[in-house]
N, C-alpha and C positions, 0 to 999 in steps of 0.2 A: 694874374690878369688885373688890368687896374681897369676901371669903368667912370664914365664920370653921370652924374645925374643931375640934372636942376630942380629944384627944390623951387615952390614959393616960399614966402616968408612964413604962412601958418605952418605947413610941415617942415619946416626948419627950425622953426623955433620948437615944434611937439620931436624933434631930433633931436635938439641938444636938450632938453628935457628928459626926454629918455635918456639919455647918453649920463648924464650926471647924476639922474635915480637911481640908474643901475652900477655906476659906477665902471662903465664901460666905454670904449673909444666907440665913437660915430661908426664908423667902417666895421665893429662890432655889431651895434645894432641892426642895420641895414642888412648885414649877412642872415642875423638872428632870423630878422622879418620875412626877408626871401625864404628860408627855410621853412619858417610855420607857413607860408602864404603856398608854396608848393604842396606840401605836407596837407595842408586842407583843401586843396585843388582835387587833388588826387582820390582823398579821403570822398571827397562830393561826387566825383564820379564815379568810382568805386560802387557809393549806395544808390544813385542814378541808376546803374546798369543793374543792379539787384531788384532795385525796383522794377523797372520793365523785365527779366525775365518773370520774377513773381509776378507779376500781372499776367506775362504770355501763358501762363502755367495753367492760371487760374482759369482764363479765357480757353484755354484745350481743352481741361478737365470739365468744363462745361457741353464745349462742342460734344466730345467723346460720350458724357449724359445726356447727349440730346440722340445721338447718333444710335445709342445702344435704346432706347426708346422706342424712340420710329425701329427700329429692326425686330426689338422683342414685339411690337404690334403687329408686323410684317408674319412673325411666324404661327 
C-alpha cells in the first residue's frame, strides 16, 4: 500500500534526520514510528482498563465490608 503524508517543514526535516542517524530510508522510519505509536496505544489502554477493574475491586471489597457489618450488627 503506498500512503502519502504532509509533513511541515519542522517534522520533515526531524524525518530526514532520523532517516540519516539511523541509517534508514524515510518510509523506514515512518513505518518504525507507526509501529511504536500503536504498540504504546495499546499498551496505555491495556493499563487504563487494569486500572479501573482494580479500582472496581477495591470499591466491592469495601461495599461487601460494609454490608457483612451492618448484617453481623443485625444478628
Amino acid at each position: 500500500m503506498t500512503a502519502t503524508v504532509r509533513l511541515d517543514n519542522n517534522l520533515e526535516e526531524k524525518l530526514n534526520n532520523l532517516a540519516k542517524s539511523l541509517d534508514k530510508k524515510k518510509s523506514d522510519v515512518i513505518r518504525d514510528a507507526i509501529e511504536f505509536y500503536a504498540t504504546n496505544v495499546e499498551k496505555n489502554r491495556r493499563s487504563r482498563m487494569l486500572n479501573a477493574i482494580s479500582k472496581t475491586k477495591d470499591v466491592d471489597k469495601e461495599l461487601i465490608s460494609d454490608f457483612e457489618e451492618v448484617i453481623g450488627d443485625a444478628i
